[in-house]
C-alpha positions, 0 to 999 in steps of 0.5 A: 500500500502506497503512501497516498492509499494510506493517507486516504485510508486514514482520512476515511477513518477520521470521517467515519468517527462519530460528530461531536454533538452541539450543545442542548438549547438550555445551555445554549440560552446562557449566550442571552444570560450569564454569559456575552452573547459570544461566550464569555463570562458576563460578570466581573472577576472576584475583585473587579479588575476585570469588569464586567462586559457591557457590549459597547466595544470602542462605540463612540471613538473619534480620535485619530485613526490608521486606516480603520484601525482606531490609533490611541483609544484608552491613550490618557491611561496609565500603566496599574503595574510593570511586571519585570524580572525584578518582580515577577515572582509577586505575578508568577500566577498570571504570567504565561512560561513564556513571558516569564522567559522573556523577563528573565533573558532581557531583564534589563529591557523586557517588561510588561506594563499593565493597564486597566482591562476592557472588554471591547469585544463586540461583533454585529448583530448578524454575527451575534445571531449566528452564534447562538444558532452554531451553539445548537447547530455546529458539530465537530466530525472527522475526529475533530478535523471538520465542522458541520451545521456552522456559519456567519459566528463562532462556531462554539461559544460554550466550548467542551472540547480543545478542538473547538476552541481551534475552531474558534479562533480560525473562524474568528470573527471578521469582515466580508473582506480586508486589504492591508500592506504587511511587513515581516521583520526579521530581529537576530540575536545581536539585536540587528534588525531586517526587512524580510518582506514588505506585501500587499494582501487581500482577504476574502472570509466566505465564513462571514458572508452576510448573505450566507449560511451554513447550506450555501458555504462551500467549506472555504473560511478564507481566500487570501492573495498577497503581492511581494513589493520589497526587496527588490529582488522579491518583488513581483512574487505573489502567493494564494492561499484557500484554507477549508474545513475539508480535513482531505484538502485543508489548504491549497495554494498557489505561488508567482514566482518572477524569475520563473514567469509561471504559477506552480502549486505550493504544496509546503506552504503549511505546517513546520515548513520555515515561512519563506515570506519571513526569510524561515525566521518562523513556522508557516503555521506560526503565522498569526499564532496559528495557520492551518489544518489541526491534524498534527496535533491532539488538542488538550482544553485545560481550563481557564485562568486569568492572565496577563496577555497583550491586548488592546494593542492599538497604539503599537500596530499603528506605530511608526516602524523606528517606534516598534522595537527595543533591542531584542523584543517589541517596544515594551512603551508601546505594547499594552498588557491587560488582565484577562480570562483566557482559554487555556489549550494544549497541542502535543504530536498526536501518534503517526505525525510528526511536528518540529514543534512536539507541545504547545500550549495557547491562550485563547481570549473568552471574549473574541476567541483570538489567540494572545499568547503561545508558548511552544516547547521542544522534545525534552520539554523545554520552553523553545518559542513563544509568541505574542499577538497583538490584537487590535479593535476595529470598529468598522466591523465591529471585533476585535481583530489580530494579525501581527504576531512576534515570534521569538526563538528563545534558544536561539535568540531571534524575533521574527515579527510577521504580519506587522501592519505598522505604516500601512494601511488596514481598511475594510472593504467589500468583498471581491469575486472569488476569481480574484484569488486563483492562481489564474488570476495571479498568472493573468495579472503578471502576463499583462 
């Protein structure tokens, strides 16, 4: 038996495993209750450092804004604490392992200043409405590989399984569609800094069309296609990426390249592959914390806790560049830290698959279901990467949305900072023909 007819073999015997049943309607009527209509917790933590959620987001902003990121909400507040390695043994509990390892590698540099929490997670009423509905609807099949019965929300607000919390966040919610310039940068150990790529990008999210639902959608919760400008050398290169619930062909991809003339299938493009968009600084599947199918691993749903963890990070995505960085880590003056209750979920190499990275555990926000931080840990268990999103809240959708992340490499001494949205331009636009993200298209447009 080839290595094809197993693979096939092993993706009929995921299909054949029984669905992951939705939750029964007295629990899903908590969405209208005790919890938001997303899912998180509706009340104030015991001692009222994280406040209870009212729903109004960043409704009323008229400060200045990047694009249609908002750029200094919250801007007169000032830090409640600074957490270092001076310290940090007073915050152990709220401190992920690798924020931790940071203070303690760059003592001298690294902190994290925290300021008041807000909960400006919101979504639109259409969005809002399909939430409750996945919560009785939306299944999990293939072992946890696929969903069915979902759409246009978070796929499981009140989540019982990891899977579904990886399902959260790759379904988290967004616009019909976006177009925005990005930056991959690249920090070495000696703290030197270098552009790897600059790119316009497009997305399209079918999971969020407003006139779809869980019959019309074809699987497909993004089309993305992005233009390499610089450096030079790099230019003109372009990449289309589907990524699909289809748990027999989760991503399919496409690549431009100049001095080829030709577009070609991208089979690697996922995965442990080293991300060549930021020069192999980070894992394709690092990209925005996490980016692509969930078959290597087994994922674990451990709890809730509260942690500290970026957010509400504004004010560093839409900074200039000079503005971005210390030494070896983000600009600890720019990035904002805020106390709140997080999903907790481990990924360990599940049996027959194989990962460069064998653990890892994320942190899930219970508000938006963005990912904040995660940590990635090496065959002897030792704390090996970690990264930190930035997520940013943009009320044309209205979300809370995330792209950048900052992935560091804690042996080696690296950063790689992928997706960085500083001095471009993120807006929120109508959705483009779906032709528009093929690898025809891209050929098409290059032949011109």
């Amino acid at each position: 038996m080839n290595n094809r007819t197993l693979a096939a073999a092993a993706i009929c015997a995921a299909f054949a495993l029984p669905a992951h049943s939705a939750v029964p309607a007295d629990e899903a009527a908590k969405l209208k209750t005790t919890l938001t209509p997303l899912g998180g917790e509706k009340a104030a933590n015991a001692d009222g450092s994280i406040p209870a959620w009212d729903g109004a987001g960043l409704k009323g902003y008229t400060g200045p804004k990047v694009g249609d990121i908002p750029a200094a909400p919250f801007a007169d507040e000032k830090p409640v604490a600074q957490i270092s390695a001076k310290n940090a043994a007073q915050y152990g509990d709220r401190l992920s392992d690798g924020t931790k390892a940071l203070m303690q590698k760059y003592p001298d540099s690294f902190r994290v200043d925290v300021f008041p929490t807000h909960r400006t997670a919101t979504a639109p009423d259409y969005v809002i409405a399909n939430t409750f509905a996945n919560a009785s609807r939306c299944k999990t099949k293939a072992g946890g590989l696929s969903i069915e019965g979902c759409h246009g929300g978070v796929p499981f607000p009140i989540p019982k399984e990891g899977i579904e919390l990886y399902w959260n966040y790759m379904l988290r919610i967004e616009s019909e569609a976006v177009e925005h310039g990005f930056k991959n940068i690249v920090v070495s150990a000696d703290g030197s800094r270098a552009l790897a790529t600059r790119n316009d990008e497009g997305w399209n999210f079918p999971y969020y069309y407003k006139d779809g639902s869980p019959e019309k959608w074809n699987g497909k919760y993004f089309l993305q296609r992005f233009n390499t400008t610089e450096p030079p050398f790099k230019a003109g290169e372009s990449l289309v990426i589907h990524d699909s619930i289809d748990a027999s062909e989760p991503r399919q991809a496409w690549q431009y390249l100049v001095g080829q003339r030709r577009v070609r299938r991208a089979p690697t493009v996922g995965y442990d592959t080293p991300d060549f968009v930021a020069s192999g600084a980070n894992y394709f599947d690092e990209v925005m914390g996490i980016f692509g199918a969930p078959d290597r691993y087994e994922w674990k749903l451990v709890g809730k806790k509260e942690l500290y963890v970026p957010y509400n990070t504004n004010a560093i995505v839409t900074a200039k560049v000079d503005q971005l960085f210390a030494k070896h880590h983000l600009n600890p003056d720019k990035l904002r830290w805020e106390l709140h209750r997080v999903w907790v979920v481990e990924a360990t190499v599940a049996p027959g698959k194989r990962h460069a990275v064998p653990k890892r555990r994320y942190y899930f926000d219970e508000d938006s279901w963005v990912l904040l931080l995660a940590d990635g840990y090496d065959a002897e268990g030792k704390l090996w990467r970690t990264t930190q999103m930035l997520p940013f809240v943009v009320p044309a959708v209205p979300a809370v949305s995330v792209k950048p992340a900052a992935v560091f490499n804690l042996q080696a001494g690296t950063l790689s900072a992928v997706q960085f949205l500083n001095e471009e331009n993120y807006r929120v636009v109508p959705r483009k023909p779906e032709s528009y993200y093929t690898g025809d298209a891209v050929a098409a447009d290059n032949a011109r």
